[in-house]
N, C-alpha and C positions, 0 to 999 in steps of 0.2 A: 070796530072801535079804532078809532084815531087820537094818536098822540097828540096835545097841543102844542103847536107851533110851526108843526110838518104836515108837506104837501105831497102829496102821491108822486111818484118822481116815472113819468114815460117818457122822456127823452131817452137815446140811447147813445156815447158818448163815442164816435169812430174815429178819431185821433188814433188810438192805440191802431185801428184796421189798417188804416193808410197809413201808416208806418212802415206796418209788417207788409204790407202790398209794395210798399218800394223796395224796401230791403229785399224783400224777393225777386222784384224787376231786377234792380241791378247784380244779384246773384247770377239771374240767368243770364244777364246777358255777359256777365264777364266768363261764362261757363261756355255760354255759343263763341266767343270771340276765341278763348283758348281751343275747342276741339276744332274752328277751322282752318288756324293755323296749322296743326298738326304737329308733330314731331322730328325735332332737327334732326339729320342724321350725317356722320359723317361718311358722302361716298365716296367709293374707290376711284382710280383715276384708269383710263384704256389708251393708247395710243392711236385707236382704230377710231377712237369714237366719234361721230359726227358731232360737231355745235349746233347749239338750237338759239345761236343769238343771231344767225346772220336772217337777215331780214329777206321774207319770201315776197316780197312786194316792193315797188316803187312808185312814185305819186310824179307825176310829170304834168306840171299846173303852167299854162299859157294865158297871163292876164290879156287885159283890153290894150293894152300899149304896145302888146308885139313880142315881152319878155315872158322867156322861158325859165321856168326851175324846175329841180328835181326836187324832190324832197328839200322844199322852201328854202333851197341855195337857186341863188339867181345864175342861168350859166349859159353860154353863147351855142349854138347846134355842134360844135367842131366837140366841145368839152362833154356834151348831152351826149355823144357819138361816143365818146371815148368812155365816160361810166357805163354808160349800156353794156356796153364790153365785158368792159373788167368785173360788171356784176353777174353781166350771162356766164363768164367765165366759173365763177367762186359759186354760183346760183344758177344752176341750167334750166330749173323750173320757175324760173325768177315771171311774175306774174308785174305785167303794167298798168296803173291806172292814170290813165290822163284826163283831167279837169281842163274845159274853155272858159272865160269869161264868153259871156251871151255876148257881148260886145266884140271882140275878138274877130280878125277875119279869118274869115276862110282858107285862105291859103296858107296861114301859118300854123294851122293844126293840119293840115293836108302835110305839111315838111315835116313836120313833127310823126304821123304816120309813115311818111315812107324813109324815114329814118328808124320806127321800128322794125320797117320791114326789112329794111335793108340789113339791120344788125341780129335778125332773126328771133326776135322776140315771141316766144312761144305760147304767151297769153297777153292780150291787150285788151283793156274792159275801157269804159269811157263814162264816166261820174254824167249823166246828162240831164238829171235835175238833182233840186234840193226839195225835201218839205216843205209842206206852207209854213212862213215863219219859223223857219230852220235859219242856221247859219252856213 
């Protein structure tokens, strides 16, 4: 028996579903964002303690022109020599990486090594490609 003027109604109406589906996305994720933060805490302070800011690496990049830099400061061999130093000093495990331009000759990465060797650099890696369509 059917009422007149009404139609059997099988549509199901999910407005109210995706609603509640995002409100619950954005629940979790603001719940994944806080637990990986963690928990400030305030620590004690040592006298003995090592820093963990100084840097276990340095990047010693030799473009197509002949110029040297260290960590993307432009610098002449005399000044290359003199931070090598003062960082194997503060950093004895100080690890080097040196990048060439392909372009680049030969002999100025050759000075550029025996300037590591000289100043006793205890790891020297050498960046000698990139990915395809890498930077």
């Amino acid at each position: 028996m059917q009422i007149q003027g009404k139609k059997p109604y099988n549509e199901i109406n999910i407005t109210p579903l995706v609603d509640l589906t995002f409100v619950l996305l954005i629940i979790f994720i603001l719940l994944t964002t806080a637990a990986v933060q963690g928990i400030k805490v305030d620590l004690p302070s040592a006298s003995a303690a090592k820093t963990l800011d100084q840097p276990k690496s340095r990047v010693i990049a030799v473009a197509n022109d002949g110029t040297v830099s260290i960590d993307a400061v432009p610098v002449s061999m005399a000044e290359l020599e003199q931070q090598l130093r003062s960082s194997m000093a503060t950093t004895p495990d100080l690890a080097i990486i040196l990048r060439g331009d392909r372009a680049v000759q030969y002999d100025q990465i050759m000075q550029v090594l025996d300037l590591c060797s000289k100043v006793g650099v205890p790891s020297l890696g050498m960046a000698a490609t990139r990915p395809p369509g890498g930077a």
